[in-house]
N, CA, C and O atoms as a Maestro MAE file, in Angstrom:
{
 s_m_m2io_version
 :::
 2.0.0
}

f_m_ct {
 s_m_title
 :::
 protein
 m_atom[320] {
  # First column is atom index #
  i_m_mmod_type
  r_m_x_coord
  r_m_y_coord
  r_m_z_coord
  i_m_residue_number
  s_m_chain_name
  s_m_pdb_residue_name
  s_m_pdb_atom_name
  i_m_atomic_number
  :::
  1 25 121.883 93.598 134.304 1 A "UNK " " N  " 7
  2 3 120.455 93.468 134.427 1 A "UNK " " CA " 6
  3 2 120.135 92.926 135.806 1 A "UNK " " C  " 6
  4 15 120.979 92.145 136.244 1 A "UNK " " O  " 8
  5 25 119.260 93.137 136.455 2 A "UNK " " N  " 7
  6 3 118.864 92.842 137.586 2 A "UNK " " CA " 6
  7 2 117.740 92.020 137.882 2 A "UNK " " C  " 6
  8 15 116.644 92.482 137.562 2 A "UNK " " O  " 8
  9 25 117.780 90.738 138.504 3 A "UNK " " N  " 7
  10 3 117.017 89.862 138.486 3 A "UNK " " CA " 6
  11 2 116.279 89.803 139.976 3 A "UNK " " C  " 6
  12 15 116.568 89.776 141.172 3 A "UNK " " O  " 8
  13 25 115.218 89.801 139.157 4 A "UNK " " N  " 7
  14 3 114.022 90.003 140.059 4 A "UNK " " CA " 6
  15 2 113.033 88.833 140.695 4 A "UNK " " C  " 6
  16 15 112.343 88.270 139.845 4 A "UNK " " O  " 8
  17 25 112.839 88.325 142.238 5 A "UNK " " N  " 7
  18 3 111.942 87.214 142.367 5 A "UNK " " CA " 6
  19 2 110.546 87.348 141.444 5 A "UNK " " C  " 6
  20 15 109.813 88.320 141.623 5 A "UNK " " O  " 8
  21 25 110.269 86.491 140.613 6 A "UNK " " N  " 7
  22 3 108.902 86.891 140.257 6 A "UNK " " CA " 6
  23 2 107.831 88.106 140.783 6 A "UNK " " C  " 6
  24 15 107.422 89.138 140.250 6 A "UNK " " O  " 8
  25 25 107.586 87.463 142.093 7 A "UNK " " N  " 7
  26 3 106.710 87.960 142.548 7 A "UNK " " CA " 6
  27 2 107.195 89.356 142.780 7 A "UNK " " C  " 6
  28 15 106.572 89.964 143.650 7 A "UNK " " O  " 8
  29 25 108.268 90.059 142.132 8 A "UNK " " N  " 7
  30 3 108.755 90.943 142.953 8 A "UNK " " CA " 6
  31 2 109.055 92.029 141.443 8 A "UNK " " C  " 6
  32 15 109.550 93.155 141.401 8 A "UNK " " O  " 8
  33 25 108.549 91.185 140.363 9 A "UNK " " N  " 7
  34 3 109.072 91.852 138.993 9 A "UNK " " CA " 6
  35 2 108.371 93.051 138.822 9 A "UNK " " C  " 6
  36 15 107.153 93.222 138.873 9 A "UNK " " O  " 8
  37 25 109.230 93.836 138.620 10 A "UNK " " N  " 7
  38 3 108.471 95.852 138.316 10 A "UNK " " CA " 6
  39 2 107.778 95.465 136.787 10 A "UNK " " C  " 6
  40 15 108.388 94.829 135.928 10 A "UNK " " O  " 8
  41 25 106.546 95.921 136.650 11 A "UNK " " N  " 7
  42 3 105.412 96.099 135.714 11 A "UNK " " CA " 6
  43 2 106.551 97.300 134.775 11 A "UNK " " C  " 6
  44 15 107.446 98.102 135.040 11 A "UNK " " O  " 8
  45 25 105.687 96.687 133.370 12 A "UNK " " N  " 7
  46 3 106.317 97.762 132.286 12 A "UNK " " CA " 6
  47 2 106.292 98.983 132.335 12 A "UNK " " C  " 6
  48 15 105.786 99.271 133.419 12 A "UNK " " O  " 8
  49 25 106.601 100.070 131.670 13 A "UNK " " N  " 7
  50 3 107.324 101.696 131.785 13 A "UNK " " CA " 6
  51 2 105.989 102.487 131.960 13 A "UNK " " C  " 6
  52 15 105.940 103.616 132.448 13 A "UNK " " O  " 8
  53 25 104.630 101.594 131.395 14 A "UNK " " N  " 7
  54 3 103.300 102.054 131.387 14 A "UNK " " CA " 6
  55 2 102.914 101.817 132.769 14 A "UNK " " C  " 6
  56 15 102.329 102.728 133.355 14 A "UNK " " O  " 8
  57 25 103.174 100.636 133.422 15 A "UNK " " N  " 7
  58 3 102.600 100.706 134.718 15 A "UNK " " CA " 6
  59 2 101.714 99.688 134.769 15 A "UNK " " C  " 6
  60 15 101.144 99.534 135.849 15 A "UNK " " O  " 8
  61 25 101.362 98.708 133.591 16 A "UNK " " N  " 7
  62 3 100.817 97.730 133.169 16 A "UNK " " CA " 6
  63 2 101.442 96.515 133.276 16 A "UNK " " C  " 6
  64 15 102.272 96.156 132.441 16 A "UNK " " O  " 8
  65 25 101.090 95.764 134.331 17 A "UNK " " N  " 7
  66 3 101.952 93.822 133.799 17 A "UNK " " CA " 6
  67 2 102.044 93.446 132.619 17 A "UNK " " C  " 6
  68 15 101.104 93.298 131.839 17 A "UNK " " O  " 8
  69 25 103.117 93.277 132.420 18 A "UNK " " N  " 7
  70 3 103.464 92.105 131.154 18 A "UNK " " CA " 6
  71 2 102.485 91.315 130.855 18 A "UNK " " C  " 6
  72 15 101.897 90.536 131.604 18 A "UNK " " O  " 8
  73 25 102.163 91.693 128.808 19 A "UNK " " N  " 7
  74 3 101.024 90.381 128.452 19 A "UNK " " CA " 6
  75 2 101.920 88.808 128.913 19 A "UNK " " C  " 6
  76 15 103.043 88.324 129.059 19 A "UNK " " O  " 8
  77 25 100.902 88.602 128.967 20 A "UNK " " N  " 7
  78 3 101.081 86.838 128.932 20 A "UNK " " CA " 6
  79 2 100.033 86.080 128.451 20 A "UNK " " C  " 6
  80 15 99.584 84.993 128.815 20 A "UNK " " O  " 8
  81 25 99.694 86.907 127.492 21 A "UNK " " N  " 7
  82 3 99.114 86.549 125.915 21 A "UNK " " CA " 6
  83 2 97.794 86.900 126.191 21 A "UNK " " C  " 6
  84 15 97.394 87.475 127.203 21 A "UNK " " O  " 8
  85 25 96.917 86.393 124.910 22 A "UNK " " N  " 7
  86 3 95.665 86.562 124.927 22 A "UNK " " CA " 6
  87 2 94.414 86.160 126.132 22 A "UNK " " C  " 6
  88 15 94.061 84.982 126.180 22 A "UNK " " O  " 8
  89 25 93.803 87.113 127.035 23 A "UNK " " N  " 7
  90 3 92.961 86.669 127.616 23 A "UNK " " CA " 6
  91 2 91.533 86.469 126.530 23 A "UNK " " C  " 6
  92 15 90.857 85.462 126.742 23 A "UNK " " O  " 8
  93 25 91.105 87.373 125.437 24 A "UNK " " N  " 7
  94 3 90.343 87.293 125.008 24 A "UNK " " CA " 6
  95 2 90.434 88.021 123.599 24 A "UNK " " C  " 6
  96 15 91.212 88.942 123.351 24 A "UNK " " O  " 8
  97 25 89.555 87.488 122.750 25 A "UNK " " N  " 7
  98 3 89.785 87.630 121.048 25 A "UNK " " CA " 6
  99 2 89.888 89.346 121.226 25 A "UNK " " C  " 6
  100 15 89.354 89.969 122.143 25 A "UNK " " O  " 8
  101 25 90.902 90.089 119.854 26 A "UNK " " N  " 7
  102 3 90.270 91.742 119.688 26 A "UNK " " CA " 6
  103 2 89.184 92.048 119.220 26 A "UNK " " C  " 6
  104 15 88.545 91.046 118.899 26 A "UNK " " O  " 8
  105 25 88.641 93.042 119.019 27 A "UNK " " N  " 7
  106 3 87.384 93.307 118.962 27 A "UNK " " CA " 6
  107 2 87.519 93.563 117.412 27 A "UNK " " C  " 6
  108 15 88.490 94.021 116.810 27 A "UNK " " O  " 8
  109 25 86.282 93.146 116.910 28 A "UNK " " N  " 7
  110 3 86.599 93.072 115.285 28 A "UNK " " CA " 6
  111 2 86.416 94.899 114.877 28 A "UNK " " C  " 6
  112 15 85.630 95.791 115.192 28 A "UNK " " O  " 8
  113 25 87.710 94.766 113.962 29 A "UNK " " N  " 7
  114 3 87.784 96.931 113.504 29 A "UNK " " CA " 6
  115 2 86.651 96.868 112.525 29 A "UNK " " C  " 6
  116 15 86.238 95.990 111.766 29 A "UNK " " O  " 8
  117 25 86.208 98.372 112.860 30 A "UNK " " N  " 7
  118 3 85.181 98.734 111.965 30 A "UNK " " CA " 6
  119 2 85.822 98.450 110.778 30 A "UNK " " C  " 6
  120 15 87.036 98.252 110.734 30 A "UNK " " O  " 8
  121 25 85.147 98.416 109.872 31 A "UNK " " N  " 7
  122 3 85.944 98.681 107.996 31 A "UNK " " CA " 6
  123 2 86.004 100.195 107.560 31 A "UNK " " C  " 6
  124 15 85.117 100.961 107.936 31 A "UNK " " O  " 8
  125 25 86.501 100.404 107.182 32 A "UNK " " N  " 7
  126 3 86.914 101.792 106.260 32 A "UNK " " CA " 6
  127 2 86.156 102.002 104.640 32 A "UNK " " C  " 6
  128 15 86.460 101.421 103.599 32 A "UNK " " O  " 8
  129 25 85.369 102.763 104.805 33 A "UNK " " N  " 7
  130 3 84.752 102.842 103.218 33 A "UNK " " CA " 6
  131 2 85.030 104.192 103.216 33 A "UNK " " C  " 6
  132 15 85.009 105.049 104.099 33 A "UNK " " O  " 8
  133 25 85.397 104.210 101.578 34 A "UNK " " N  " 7
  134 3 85.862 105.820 101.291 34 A "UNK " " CA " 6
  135 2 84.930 106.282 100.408 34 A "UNK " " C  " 6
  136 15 84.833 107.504 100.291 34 A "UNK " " O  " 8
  137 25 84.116 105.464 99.665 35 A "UNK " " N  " 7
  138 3 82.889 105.655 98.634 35 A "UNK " " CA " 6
  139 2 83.186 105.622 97.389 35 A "UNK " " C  " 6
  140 15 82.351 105.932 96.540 35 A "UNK " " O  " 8
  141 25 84.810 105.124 96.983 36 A "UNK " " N  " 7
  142 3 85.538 104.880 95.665 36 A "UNK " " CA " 6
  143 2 85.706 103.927 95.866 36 A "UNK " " C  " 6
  144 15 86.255 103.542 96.898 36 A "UNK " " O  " 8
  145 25 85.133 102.901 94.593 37 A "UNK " " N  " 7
  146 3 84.823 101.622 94.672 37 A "UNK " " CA " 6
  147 2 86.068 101.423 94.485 37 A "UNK " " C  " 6
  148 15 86.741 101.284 95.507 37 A "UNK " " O  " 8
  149 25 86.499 101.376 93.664 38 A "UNK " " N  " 7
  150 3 88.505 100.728 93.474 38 A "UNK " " CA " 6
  151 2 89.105 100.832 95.095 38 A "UNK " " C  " 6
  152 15 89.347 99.734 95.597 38 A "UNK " " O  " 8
  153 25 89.270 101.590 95.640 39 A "UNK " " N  " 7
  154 3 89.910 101.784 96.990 39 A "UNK " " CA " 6
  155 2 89.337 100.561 97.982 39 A "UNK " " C  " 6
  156 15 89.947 99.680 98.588 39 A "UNK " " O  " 8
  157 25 87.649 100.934 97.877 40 A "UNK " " N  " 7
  158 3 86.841 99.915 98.964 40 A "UNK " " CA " 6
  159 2 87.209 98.501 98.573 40 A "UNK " " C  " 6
  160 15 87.109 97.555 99.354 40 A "UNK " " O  " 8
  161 25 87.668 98.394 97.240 41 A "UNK " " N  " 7
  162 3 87.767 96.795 97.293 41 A "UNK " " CA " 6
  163 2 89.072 96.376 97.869 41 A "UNK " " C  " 6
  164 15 89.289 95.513 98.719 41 A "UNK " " O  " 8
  165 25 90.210 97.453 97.000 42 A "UNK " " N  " 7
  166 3 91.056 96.973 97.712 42 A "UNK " " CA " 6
  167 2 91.227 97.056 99.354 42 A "UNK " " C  " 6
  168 15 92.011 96.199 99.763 42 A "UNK " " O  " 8
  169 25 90.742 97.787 100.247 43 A "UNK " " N  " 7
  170 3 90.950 97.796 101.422 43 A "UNK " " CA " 6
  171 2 90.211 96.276 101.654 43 A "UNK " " C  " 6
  172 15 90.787 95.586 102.495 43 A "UNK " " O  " 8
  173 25 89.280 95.805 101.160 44 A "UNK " " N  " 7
  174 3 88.784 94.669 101.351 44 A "UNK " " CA " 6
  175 2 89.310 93.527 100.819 44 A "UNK " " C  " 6
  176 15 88.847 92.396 100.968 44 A "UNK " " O  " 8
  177 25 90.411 93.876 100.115 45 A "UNK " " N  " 7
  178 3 91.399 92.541 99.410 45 A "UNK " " CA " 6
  179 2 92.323 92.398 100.480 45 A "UNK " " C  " 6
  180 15 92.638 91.279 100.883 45 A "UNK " " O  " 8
  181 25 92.871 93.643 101.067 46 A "UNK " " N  " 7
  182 3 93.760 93.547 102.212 46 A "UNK " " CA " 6
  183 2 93.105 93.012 103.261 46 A "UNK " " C  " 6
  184 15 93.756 92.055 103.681 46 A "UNK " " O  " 8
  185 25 91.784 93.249 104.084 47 A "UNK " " N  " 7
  186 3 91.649 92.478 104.985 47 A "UNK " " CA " 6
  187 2 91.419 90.986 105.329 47 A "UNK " " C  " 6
  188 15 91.397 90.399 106.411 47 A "UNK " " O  " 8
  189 25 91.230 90.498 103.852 48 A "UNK " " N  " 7
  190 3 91.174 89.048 103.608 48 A "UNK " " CA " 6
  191 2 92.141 88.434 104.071 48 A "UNK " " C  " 6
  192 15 92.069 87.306 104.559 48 A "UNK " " O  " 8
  193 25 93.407 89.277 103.943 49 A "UNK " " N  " 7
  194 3 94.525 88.708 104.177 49 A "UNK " " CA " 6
  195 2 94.720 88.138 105.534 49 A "UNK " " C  " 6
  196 15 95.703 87.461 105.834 49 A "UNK " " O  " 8
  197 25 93.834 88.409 106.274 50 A "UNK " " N  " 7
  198 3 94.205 88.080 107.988 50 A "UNK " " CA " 6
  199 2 93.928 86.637 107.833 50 A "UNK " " C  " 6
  200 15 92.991 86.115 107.229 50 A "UNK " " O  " 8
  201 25 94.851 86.108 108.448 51 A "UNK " " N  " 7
  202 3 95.102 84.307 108.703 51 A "UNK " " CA " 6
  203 2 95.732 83.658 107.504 51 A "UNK " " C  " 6
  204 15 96.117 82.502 107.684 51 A "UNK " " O  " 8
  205 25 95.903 84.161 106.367 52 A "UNK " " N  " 7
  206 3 96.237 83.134 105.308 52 A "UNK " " CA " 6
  207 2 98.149 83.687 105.528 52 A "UNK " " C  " 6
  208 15 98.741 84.671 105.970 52 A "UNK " " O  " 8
  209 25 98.439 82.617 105.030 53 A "UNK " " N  " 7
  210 3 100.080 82.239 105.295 53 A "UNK " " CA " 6
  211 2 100.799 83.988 104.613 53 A "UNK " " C  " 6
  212 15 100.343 84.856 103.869 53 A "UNK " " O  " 8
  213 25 102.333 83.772 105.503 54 A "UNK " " N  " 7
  214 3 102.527 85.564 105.256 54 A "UNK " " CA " 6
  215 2 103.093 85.344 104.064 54 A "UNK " " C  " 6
  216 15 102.879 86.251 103.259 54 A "UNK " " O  " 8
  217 25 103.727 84.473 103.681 55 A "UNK " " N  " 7
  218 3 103.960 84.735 102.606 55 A "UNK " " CA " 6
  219 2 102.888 85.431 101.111 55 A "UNK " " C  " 6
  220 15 103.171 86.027 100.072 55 A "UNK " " O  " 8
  221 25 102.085 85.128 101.509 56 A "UNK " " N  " 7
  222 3 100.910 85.525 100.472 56 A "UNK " " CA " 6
  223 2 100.666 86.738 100.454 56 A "UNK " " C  " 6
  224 15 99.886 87.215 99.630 56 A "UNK " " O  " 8
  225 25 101.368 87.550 101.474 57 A "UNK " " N  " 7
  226 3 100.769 88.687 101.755 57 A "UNK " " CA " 6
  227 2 101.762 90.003 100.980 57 A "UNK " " C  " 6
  228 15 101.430 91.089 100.506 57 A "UNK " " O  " 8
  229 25 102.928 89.404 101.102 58 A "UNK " " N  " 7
  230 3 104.003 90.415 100.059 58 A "UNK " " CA " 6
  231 2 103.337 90.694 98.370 58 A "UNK " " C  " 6
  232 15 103.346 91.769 97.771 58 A "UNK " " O  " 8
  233 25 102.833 89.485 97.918 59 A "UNK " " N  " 7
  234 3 102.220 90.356 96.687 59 A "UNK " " CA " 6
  235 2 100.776 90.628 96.985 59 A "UNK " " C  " 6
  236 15 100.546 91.697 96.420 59 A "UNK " " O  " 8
  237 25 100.030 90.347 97.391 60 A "UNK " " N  " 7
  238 3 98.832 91.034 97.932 60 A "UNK " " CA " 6
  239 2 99.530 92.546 97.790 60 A "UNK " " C  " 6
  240 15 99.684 93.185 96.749 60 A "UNK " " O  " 8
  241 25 99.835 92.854 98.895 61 A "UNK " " N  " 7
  242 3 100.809 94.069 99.120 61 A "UNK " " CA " 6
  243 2 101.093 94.729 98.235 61 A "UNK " " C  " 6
  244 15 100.869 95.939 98.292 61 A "UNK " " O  " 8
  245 25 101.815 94.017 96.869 62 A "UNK " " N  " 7
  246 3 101.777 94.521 95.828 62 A "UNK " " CA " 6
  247 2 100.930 94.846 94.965 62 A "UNK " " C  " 6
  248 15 100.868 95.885 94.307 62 A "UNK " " O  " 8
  249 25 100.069 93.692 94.959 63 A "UNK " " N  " 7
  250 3 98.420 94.174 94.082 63 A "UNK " " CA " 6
  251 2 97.995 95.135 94.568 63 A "UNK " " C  " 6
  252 15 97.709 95.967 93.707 63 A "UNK " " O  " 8
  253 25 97.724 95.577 95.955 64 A "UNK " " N  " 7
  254 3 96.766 96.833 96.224 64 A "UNK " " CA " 6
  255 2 97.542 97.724 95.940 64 A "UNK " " C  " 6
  256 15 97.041 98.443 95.076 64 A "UNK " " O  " 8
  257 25 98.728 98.108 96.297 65 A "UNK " " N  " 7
  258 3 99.688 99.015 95.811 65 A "UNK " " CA " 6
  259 2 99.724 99.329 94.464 65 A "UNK " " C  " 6
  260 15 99.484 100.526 94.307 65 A "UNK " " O  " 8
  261 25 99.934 98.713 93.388 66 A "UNK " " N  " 7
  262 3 99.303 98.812 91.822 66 A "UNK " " CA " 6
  263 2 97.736 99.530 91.791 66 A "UNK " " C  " 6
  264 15 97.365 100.662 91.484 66 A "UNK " " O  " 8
  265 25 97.193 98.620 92.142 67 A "UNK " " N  " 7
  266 3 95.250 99.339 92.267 67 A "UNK " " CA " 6
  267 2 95.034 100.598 92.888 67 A "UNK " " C  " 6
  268 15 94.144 101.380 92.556 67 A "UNK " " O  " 8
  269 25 95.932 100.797 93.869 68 A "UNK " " N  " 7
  270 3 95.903 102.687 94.911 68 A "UNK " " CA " 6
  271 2 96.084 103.721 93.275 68 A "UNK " " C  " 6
  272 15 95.362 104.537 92.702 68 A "UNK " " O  " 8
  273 25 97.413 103.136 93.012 69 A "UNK " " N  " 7
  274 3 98.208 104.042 92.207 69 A "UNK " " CA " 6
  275 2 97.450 104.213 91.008 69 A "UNK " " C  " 6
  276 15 97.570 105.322 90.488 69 A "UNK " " O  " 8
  277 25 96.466 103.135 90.261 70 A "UNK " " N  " 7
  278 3 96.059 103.103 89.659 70 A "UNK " " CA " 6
  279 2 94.435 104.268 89.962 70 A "UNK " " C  " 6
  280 15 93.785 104.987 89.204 70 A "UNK " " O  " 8
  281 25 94.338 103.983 91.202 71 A "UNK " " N  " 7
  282 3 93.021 104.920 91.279 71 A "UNK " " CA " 6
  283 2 93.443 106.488 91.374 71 A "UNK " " C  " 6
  284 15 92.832 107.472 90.957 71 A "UNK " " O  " 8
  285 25 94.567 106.412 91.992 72 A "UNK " " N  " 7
  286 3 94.379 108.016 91.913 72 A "UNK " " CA " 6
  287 2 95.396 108.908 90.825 72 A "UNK " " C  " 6
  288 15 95.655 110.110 90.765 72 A "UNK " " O  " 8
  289 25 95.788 107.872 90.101 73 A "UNK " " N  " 7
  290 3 96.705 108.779 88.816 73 A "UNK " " CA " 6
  291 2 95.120 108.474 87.784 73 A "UNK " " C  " 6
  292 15 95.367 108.659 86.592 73 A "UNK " " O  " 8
  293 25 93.631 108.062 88.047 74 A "UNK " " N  " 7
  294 3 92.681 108.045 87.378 74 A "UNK " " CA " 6
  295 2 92.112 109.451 87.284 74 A "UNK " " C  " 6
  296 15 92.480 110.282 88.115 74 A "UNK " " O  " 8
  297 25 91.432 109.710 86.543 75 A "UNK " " N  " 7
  298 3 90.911 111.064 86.312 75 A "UNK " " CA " 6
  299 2 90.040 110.673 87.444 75 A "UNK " " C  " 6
  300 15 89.791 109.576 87.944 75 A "UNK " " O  " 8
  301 25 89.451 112.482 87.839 76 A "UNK " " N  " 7
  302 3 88.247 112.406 89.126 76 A "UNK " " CA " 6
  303 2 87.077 111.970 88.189 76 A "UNK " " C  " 6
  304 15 87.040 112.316 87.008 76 A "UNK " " O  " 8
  305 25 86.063 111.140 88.816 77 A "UNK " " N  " 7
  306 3 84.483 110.754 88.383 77 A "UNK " " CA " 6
  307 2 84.755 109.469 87.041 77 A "UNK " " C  " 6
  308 15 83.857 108.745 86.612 77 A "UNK " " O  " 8
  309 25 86.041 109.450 86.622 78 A "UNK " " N  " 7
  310 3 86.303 108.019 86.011 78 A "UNK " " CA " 6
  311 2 87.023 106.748 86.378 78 A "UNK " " C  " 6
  312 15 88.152 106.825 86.864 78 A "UNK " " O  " 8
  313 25 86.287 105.266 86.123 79 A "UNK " " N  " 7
  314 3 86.864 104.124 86.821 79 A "UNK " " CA " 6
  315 2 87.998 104.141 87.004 79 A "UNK " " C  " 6
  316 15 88.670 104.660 86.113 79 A "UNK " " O  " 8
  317 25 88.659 103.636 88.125 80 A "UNK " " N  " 7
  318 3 90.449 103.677 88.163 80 A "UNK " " CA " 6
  319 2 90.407 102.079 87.272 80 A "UNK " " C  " 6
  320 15 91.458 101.514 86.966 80 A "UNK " " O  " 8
  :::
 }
 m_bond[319] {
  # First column is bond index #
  i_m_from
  i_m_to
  i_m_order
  :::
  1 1 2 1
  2 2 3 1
  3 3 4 2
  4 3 5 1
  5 5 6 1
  6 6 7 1
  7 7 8 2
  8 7 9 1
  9 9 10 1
  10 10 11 1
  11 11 12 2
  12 11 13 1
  13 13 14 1
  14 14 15 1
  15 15 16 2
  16 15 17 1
  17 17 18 1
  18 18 19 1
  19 19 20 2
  20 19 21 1
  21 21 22 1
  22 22 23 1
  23 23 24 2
  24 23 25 1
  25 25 26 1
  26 26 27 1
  27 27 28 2
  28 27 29 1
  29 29 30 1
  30 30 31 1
  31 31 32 2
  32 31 33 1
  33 33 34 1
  34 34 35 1
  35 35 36 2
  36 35 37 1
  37 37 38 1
  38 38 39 1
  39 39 40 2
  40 39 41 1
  41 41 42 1
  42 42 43 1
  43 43 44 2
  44 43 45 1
  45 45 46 1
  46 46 47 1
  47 47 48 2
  48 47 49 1
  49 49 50 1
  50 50 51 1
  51 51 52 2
  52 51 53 1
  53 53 54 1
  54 54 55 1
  55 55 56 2
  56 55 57 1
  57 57 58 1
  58 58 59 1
  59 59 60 2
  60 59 61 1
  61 61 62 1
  62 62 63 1
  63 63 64 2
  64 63 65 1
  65 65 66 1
  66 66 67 1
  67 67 68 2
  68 67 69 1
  69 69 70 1
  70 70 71 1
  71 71 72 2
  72 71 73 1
  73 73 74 1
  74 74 75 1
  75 75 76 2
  76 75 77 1
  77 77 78 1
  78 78 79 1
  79 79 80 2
  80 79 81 1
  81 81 82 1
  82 82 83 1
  83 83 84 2
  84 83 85 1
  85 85 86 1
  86 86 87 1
  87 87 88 2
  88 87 89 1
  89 89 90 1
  90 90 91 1
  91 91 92 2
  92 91 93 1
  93 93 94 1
  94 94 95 1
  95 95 96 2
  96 95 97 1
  97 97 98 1
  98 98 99 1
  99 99 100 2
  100 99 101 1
  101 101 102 1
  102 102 103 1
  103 103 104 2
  104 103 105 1
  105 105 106 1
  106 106 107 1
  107 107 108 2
  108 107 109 1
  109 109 110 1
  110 110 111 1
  111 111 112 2
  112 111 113 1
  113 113 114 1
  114 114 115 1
  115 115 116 2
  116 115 117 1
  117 117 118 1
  118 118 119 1
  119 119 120 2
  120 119 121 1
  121 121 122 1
  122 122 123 1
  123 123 124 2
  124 123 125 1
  125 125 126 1
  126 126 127 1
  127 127 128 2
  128 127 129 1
  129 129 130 1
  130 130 131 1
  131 131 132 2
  132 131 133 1
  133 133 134 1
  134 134 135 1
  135 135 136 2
  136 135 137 1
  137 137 138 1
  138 138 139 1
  139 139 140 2
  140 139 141 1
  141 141 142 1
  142 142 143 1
  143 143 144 2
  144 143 145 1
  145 145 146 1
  146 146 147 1
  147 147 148 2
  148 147 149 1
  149 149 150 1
  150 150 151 1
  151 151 152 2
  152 151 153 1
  153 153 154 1
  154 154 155 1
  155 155 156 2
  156 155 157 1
  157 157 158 1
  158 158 159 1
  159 159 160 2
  160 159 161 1
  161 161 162 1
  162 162 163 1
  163 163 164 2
  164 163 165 1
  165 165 166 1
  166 166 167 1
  167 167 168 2
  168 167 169 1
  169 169 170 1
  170 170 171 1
  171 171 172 2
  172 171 173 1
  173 173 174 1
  174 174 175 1
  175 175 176 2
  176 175 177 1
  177 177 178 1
  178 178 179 1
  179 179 180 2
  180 179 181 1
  181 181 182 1
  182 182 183 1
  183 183 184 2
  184 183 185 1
  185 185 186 1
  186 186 187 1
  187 187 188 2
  188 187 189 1
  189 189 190 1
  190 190 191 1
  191 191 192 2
  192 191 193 1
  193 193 194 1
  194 194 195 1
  195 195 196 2
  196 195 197 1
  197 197 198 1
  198 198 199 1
  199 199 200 2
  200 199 201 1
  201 201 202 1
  202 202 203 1
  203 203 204 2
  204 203 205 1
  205 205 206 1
  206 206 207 1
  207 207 208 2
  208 207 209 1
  209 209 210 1
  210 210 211 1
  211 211 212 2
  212 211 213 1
  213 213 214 1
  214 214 215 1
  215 215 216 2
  216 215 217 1
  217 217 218 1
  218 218 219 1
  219 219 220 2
  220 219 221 1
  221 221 222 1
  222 222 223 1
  223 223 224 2
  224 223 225 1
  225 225 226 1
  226 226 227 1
  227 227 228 2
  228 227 229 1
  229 229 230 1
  230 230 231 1
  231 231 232 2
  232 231 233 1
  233 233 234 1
  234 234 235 1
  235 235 236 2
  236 235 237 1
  237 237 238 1
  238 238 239 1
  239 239 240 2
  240 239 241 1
  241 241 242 1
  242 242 243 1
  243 243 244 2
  244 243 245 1
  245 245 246 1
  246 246 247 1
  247 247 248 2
  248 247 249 1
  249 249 250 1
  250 250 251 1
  251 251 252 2
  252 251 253 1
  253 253 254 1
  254 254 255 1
  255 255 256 2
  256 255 257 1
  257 257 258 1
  258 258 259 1
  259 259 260 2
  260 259 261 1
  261 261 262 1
  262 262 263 1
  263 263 264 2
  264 263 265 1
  265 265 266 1
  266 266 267 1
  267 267 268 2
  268 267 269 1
  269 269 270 1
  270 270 271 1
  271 271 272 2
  272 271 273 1
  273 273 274 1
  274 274 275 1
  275 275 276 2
  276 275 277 1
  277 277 278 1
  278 278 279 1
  279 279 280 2
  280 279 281 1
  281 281 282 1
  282 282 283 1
  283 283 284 2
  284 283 285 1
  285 285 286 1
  286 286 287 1
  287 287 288 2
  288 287 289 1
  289 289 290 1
  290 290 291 1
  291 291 292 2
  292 291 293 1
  293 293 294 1
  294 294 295 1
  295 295 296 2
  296 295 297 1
  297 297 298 1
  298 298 299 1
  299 299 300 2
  300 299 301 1
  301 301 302 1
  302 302 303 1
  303 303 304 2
  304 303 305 1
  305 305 306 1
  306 306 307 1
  307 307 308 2
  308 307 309 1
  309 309 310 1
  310 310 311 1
  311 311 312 2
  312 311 313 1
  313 313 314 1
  314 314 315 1
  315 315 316 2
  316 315 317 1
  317 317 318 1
  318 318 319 1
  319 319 320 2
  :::
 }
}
């Protein structure tokens, strides 16, 4: 590997400097509505998930995964 003076370090394969972290918050993502209430909630159970500890998030993971499967092995025009 070849070591480089700082000031002298080649920018990544994009052509972009290396983050060196956050200058400023991301921009909050639109939400996703599909117009099937079972789906919309769960996409909205999943985004709750941002900030709470990861562990919490493996069965989350699993709950919406149950609720997907559950909506679309549902008949069309009846509740999942």
């Amino acid at each position: 590997m070849t070591d480089y003076p700082s000031s002298q370090a080649p920018e990544d394969l994009d052509g972009v400097p290396a983050d060196d972290g956050p200058d400023e918050a991301w921009p909050e993502p639109e939400r996703t509505h599909t117009g099937v209430p079972a789906v919309d909630e769960v996409l909205a159970d999943v985004d709750r998930l941002d900030g709470t500890p990861l562990e919490e998030h493996l069965p989350a993971f699993e709950k919406a995964h149950d609720a997907l499967r559950s909506a679309l092995d549902a008949d069309p025009g009846e509740p999942a």
